[in-house]
N, C-alpha and C positions, 0 to 999 in steps of 0.2 A: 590509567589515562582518563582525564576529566576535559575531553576536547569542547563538553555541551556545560560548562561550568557557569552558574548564573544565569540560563537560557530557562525558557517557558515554554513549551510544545504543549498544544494539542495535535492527540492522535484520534481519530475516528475510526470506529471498529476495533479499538482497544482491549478489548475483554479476553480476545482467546483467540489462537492462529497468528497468522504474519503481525496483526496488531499488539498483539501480546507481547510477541519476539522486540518490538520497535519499543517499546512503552518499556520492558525491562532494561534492552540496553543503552537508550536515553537516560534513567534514572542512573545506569553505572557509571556514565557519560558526565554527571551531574548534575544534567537538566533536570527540573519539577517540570512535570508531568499530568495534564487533565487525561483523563482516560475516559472519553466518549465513545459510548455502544447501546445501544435497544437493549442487550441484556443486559438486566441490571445486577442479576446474584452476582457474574462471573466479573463485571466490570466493579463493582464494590468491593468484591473478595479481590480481586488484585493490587485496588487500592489503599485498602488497608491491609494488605500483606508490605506492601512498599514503604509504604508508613510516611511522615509527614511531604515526603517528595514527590507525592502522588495523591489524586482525588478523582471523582468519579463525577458524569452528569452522565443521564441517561438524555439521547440526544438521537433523532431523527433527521438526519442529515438529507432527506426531500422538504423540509420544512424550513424555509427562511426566520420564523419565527424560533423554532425550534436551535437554530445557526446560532441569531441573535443572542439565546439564552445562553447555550455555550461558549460564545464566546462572552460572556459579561462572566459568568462564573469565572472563567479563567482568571480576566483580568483582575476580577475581586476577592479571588485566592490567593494568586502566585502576582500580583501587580500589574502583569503586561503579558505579550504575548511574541514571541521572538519568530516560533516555527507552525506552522499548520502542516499536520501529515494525511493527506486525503486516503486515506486505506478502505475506509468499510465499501465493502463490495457483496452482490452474488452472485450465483451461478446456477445454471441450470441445463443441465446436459441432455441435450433432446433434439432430433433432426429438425430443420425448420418448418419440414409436413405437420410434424404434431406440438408444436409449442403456440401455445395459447398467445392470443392478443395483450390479453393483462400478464402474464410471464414477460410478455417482450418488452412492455410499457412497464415492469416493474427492475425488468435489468437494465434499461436506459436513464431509466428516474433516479438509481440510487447509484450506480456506478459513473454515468457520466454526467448527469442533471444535480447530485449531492455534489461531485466535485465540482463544479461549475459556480452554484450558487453558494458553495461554501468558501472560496476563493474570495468572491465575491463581497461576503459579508466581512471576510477578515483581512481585506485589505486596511479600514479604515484602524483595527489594532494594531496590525504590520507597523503601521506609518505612526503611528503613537510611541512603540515602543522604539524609532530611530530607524526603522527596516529589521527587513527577517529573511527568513526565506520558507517558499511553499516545496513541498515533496507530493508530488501528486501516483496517487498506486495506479499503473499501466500494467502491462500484462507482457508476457514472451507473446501471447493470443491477442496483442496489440499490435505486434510486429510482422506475423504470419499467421497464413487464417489456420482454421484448425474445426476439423469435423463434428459435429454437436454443440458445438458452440458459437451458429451463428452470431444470437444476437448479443450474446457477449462479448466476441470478435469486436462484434459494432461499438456496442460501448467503448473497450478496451483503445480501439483506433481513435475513437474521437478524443478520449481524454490524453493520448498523445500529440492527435495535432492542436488541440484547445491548452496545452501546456507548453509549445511552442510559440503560439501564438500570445500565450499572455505572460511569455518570458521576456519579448521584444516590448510591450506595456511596462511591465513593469521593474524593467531592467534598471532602466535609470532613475528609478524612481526606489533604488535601494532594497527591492527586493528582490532576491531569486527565486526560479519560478523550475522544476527537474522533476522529472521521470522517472521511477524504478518500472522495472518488468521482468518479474518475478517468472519463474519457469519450473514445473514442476517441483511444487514447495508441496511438505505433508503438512496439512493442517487439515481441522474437520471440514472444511467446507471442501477441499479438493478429495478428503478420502471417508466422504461421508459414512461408509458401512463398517469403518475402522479396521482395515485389514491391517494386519501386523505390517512392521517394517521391510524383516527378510522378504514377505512376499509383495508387499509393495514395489518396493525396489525393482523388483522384478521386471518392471513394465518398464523402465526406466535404461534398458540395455543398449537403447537407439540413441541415448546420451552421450557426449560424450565422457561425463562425471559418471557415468553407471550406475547412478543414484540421484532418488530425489534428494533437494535441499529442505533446510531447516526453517521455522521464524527467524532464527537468529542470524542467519545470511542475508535477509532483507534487514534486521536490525540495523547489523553493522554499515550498509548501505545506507541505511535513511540517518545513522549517524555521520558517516562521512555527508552526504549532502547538507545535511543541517550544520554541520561545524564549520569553521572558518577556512578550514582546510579547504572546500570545496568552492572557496569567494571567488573562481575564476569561471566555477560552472553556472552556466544561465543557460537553460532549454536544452540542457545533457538529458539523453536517455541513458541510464545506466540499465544494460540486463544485469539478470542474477540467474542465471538458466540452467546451469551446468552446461553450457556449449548448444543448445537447443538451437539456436538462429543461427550459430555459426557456419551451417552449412547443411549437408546433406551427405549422407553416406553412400554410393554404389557397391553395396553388398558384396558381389562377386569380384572384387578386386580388394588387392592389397591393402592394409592396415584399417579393415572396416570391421567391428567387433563382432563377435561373436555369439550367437542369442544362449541364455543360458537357461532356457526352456524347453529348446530344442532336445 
């Protein structure tokens, strides 16, 4: 299937993790692909693993100049620019007793202040290339707060209601503007000490999937939004959670899972 055939994305945070998963299956999709990340071995080496339907800028997504420059690359790589995929995110798991001032000001700068001002800057290629559409990375911890992760929460929430709000902007103005919120994905930033799968998984028994999910389940999501397929969704949050928001379990009643730790 080539539903991204002739399209241009940039993806930010490209190099490895959820960005990686988006950035490979765009290219199988048909779309050329800039792959924007700070690191530059991992986001090089994938772009020339992909080979001409992929390139690399190393890109600072707090930095409007920085914006600028990726997106001019794009355009003067691949012609224009169809899809903006806002992904590069971080994380930092710690009570809000002990996280630092500059921790807190650095997860609101890149997670919701990059996707903000990155919108921003690629509005005026959006509108060059005929419209497009934006996919902004939200969280399952957009949806529902979640322990250690204050001011990520924060973040996470704002970039869902600031993608709501700049879906009704620029709706009519031919571009869409959608949500993923990702839910218990393995990638190195969520299992920084790289514990293996089988026991990863582990933690993941309160799910309803009984597993975490892949890059490649936010892939296929940021290709459905970016394809034409999805020309009716404007201000969609789509999860990808394995069931995480769905609800809540009461344990001691009928068809609530089983911990398999126990």
């Amino acid at each position: 299937m080539e539903r991204l055939k002739g399209k241009v994305a940039l993806v930010t945070g490209g190099a490895r993790g959820i960005g990686e998963g988006i950035v490979r299956r765009f290219v199988s999709e048909g779309a050329s692909v800039m792959v924007s990340d700070v690191l530059e071995a991992e986001g090089q080496g994938l772009a020339t693993e992909l080979g001409a339907s992929a390139a690399f800028v190393k890109h600072d997504v707090t930095s409007r100049a920085s914006w600028d420059a990726a997106i001019a690359a794009t355009e003067a790589t691949f012609g224009k620019l169809d899809c903006l995929v806002n992904n590069a995110g971080v994380i930092v798991f710690k009570r809000l007793d002990d996280l630092s001032e500059a921790e807190m000001r650095r997860i609101i700068d890149v997670n919701l202040m990059g996707t903000m001002i990155g919108c921003q800057a690629a509005i005026p290629a959006l509108e060059r290339a005929g419209g497009g559409s934006i996919v902004n990375m939200s969280s399952a911890d957009g949806i529902s707060g979640a322990n250690s992760l204050t001011a990520y929460c924060a973040s996470k929430f704002g970039v869902r209601g600031f993608t709501k709000a700049l879906a009704l902007e620029l709706g009519h103005r031919g571009i869409r503007v959608n949500s993923i919120h990702p839910g218990g994905i393995m990638t190195p930033m969520a299992n920084p000490t790289n514990i293996p799968r089988e026991l990863y998984d582990r933690g993941y028994w309160i799910y309803p999937a009984q597993r975490s999910g892949s890059p490649s389940d936010i892939g296929a999501a940021a290709a459905y939004l970016a394809s034409d397929d999805a020309q009716y969704c404007i201000g969609t949050e789509l999860s990808v959670d394995g069931g995480l928001n769905a609800g809540h379990y009461y344990m001691t009643m009928p068809g609530a899972p089983t911990d398999p730790n126990a």
